[in-house]
ZADO-1210 file (C-alpha; in nm, 4 decimals, padded with zeros to 6 digits):
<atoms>
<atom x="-01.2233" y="02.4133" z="02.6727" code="UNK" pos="1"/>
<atom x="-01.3848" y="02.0813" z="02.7012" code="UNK" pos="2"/>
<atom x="-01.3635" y="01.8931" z="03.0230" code="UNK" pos="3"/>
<atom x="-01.2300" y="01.5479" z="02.8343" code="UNK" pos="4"/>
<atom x="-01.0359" y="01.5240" z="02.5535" code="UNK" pos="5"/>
<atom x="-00.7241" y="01.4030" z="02.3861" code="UNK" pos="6"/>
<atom x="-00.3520" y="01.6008" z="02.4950" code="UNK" pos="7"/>
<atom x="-00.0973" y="01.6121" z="02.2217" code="UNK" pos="8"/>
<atom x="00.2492" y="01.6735" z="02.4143" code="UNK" pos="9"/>
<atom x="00.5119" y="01.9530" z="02.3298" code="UNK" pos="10"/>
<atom x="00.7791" y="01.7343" z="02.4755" code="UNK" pos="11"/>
<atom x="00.6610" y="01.3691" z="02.3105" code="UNK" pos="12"/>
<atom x="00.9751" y="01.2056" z="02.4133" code="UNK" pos="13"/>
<atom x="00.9281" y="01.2494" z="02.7805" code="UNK" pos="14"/>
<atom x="00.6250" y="01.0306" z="02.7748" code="UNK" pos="15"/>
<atom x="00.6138" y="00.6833" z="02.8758" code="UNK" pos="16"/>
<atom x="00.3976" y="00.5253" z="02.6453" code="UNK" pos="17"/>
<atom x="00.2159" y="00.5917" z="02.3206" code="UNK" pos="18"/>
<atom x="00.1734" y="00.9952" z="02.3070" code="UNK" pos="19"/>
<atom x="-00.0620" y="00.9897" z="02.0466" code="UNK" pos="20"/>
<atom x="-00.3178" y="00.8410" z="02.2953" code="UNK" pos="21"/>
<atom x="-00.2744" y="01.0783" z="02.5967" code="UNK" pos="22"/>
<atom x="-00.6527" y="01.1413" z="02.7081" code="UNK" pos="23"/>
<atom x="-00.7492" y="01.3594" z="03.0160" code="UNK" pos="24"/>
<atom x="-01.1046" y="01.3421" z="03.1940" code="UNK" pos="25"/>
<atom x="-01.1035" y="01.6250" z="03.3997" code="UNK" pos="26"/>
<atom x="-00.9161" y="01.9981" z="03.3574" code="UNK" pos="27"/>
<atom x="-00.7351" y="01.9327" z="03.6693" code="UNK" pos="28"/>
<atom x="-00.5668" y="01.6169" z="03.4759" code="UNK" pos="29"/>
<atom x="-00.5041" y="01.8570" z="03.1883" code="UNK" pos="30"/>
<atom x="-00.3483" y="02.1083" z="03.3934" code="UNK" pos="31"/>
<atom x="-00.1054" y="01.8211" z="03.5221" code="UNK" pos="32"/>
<atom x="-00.0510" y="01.6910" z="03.2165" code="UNK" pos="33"/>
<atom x="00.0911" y="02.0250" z="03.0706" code="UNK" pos="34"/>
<atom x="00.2783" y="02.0721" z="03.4129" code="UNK" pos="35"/>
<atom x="00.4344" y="01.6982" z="03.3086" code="UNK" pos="36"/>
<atom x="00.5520" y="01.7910" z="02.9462" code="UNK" pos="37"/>
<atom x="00.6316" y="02.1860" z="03.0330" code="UNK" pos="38"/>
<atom x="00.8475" y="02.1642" z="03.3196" code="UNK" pos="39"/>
<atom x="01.2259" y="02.0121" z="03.2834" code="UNK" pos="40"/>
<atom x="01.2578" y="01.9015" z="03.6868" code="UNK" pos="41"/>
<atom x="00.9788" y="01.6147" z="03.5058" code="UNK" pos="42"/>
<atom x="01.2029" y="01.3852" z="03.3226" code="UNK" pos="43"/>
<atom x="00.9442" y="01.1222" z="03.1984" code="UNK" pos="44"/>
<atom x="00.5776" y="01.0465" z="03.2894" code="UNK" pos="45"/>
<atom x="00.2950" y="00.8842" z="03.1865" code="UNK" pos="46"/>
<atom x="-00.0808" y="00.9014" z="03.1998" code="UNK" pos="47"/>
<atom x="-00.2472" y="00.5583" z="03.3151" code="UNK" pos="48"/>
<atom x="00.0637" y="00.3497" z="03.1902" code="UNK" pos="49"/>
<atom x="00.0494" y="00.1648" z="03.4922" code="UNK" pos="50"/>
<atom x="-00.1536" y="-00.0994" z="03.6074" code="UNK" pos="51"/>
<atom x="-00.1877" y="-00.2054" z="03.9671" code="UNK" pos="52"/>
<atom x="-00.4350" y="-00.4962" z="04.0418" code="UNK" pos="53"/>
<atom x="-00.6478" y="-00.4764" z="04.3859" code="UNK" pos="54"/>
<atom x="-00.9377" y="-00.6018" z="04.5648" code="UNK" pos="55"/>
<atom x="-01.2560" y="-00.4754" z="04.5870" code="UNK" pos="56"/>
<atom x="-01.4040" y="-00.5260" z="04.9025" code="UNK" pos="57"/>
<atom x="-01.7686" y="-00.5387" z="04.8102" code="UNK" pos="58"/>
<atom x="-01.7491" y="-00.8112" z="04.6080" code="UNK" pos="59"/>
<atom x="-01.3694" y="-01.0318" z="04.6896" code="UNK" pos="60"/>
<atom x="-01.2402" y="-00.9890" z="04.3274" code="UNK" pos="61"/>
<atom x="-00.9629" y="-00.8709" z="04.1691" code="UNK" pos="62"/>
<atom x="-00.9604" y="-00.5689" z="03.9263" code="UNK" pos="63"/>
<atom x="-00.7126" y="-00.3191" z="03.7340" code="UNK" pos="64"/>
<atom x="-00.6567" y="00.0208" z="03.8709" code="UNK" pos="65"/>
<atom x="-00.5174" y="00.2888" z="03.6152" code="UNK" pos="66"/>
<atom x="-00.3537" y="00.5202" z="03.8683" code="UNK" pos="67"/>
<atom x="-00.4044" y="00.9034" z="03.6293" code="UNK" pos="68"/>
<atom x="00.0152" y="00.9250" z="03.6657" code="UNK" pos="69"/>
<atom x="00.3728" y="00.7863" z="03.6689" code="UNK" pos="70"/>
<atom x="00.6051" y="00.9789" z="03.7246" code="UNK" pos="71"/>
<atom x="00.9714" y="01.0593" z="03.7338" code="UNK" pos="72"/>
<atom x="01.1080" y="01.3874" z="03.8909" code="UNK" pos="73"/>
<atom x="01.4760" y="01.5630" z="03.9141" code="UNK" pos="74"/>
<atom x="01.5540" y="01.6657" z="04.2648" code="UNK" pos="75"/>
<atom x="01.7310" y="01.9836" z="04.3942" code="UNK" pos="76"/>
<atom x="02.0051" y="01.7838" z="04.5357" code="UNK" pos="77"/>
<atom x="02.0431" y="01.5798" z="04.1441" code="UNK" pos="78"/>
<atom x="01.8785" y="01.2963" z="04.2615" code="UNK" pos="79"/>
<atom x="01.5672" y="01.1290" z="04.0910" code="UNK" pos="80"/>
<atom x="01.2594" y="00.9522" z="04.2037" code="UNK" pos="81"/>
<atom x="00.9331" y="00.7971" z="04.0552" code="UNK" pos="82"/>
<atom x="00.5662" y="00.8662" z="04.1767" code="UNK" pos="83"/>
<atom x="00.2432" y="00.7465" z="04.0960" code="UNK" pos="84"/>
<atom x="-00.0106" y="01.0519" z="04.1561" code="UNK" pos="85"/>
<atom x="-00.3949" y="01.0520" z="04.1334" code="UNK" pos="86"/>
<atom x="-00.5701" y="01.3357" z="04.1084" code="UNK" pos="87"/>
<atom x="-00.9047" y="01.3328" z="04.3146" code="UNK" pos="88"/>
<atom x="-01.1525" y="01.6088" z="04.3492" code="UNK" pos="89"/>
<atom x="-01.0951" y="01.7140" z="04.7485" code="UNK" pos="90"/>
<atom x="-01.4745" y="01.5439" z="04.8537" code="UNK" pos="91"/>
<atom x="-01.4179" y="01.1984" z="04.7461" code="UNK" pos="92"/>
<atom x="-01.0732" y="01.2319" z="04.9161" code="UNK" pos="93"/>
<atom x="-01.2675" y="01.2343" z="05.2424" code="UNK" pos="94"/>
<atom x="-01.5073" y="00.9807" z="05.3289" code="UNK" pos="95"/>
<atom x="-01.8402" y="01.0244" z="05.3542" code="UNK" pos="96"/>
<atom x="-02.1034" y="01.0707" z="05.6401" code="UNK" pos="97"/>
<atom x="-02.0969" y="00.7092" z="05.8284" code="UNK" pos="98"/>
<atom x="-02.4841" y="00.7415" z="05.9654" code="UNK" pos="99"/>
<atom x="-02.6645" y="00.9986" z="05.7830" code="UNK" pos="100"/>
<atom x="-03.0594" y="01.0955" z="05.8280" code="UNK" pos="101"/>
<atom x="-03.1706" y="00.9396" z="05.5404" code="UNK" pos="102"/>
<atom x="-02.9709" y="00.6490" z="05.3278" code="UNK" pos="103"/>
<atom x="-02.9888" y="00.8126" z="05.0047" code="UNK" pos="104"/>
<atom x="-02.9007" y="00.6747" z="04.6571" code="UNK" pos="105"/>
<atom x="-02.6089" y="00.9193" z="04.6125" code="UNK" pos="106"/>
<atom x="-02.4894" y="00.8379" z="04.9790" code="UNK" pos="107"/>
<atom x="-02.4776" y="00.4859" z="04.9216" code="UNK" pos="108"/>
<atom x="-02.2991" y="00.5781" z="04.5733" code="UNK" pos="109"/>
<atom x="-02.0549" y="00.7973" z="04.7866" code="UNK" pos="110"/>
<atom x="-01.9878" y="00.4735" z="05.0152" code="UNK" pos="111"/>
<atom x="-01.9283" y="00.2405" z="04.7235" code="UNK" pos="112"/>
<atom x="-01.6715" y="00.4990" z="04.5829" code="UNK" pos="113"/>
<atom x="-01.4506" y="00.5574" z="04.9121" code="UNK" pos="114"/>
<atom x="-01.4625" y="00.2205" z="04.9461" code="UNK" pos="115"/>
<atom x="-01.2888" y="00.1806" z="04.5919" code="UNK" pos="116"/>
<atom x="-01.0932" y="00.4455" z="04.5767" code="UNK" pos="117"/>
<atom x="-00.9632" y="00.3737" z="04.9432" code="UNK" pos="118"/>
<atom x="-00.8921" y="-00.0008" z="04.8150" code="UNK" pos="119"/>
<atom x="-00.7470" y="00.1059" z="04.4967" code="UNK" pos="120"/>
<atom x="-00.5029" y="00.3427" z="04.7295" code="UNK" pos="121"/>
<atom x="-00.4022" y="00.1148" z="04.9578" code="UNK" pos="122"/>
<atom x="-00.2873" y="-00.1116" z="04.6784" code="UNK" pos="123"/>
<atom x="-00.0953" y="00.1784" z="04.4971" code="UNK" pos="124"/>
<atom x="00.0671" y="00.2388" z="04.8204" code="UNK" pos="125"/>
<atom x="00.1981" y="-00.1100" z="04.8746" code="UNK" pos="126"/>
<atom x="00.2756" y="-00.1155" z="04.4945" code="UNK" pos="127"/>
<atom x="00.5215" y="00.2288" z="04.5561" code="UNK" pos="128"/>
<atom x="00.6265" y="00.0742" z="04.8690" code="UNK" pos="129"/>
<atom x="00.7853" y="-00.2254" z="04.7244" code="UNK" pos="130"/>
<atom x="00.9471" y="-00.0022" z="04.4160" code="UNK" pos="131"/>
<atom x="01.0381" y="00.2750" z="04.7037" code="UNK" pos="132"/>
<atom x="00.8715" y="00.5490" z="04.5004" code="UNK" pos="133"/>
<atom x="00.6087" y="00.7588" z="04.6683" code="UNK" pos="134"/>
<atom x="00.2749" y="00.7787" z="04.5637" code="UNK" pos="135"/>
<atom x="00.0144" y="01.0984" z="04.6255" code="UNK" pos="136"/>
<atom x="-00.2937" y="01.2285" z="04.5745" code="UNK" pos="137"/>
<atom x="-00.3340" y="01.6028" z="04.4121" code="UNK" pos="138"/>
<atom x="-00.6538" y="01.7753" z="04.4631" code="UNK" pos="139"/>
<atom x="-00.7838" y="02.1164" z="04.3393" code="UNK" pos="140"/>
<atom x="-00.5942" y="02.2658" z="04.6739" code="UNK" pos="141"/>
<atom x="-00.2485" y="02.1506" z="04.4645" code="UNK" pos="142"/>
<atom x="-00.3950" y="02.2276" z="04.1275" code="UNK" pos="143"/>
<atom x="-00.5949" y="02.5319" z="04.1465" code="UNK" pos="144"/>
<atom x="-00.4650" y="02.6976" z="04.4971" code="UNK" pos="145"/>
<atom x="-00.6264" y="03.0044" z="04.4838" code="UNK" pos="146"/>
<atom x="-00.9581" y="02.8011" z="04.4953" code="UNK" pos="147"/>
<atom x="-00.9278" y="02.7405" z="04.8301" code="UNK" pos="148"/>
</atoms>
């Protein structure tokens, strides 16, 4: 199975959005994706349907964050609530080393990236906040927990 590639839904009419251009770029988003459409507590979702605009620090400007998910989920007591999730390898949940040895090229790289991701986070956090839905990141301890 390839590690990118287009998902063609069982359950078409749970998905917000056009679900003949569902695309996944990792098997953990697959994996979520056919969690979305299989299970019937998931009464509609989307895969980056949703744009949130937020500010990268390095350089002042606005840009578009694509969180991976919307979305909207039966609870046991009836009730129903929307979520944005992102699903994150564990690492680049974490940040990175603040004074390492050396300043490598792939440290710097990990710097830039927490320092996106955390941006992009903190905007998809106020963005639930003012909708009051909840908004998480899954990592391959939620997806894959016998990898742990």
């Amino acid at each position: 199975m390839s590690y990118k590639g287009r998902y063609l839904p069982t359950n078409p009419k749970k998905y917000k959005g056009n679900p003949s251009t569902i695309y996944y770029r990792s098997l953990w988003e697959r994996k979520f994706m056919v969690y979305c459409d299989k299970n019937s507590k998931i009464l509609e979702w989307g895969s980056e349907e949703i744009i949130i605009p937020y500010v990268l620090p390095t350089d002042g400007r606005v840009h578009r964050y694509f969180p991976d998910f919307y979305i909207k989920v039966r609870r046991k007591d009836g009730s129903t609530r929307k979520m944005i999730i992102e699903v994150k390898p564990k690492k680049y949940t974490i940040p990175p080393v603040q004074k390492p040895k050396r300043k490598t090229k792939s440290w710097v790289s990990d710097i830039y990236e927490w320092g996106k991701n955390s941006a992009k986070w903190k905007y998809a956090q106020e963005y639930c906040k003012d909708r009051d839905w909840d908004f998480m990141i899954l990592t391959e301890d939620h997806l894959m927990p016998k990898y742990k």
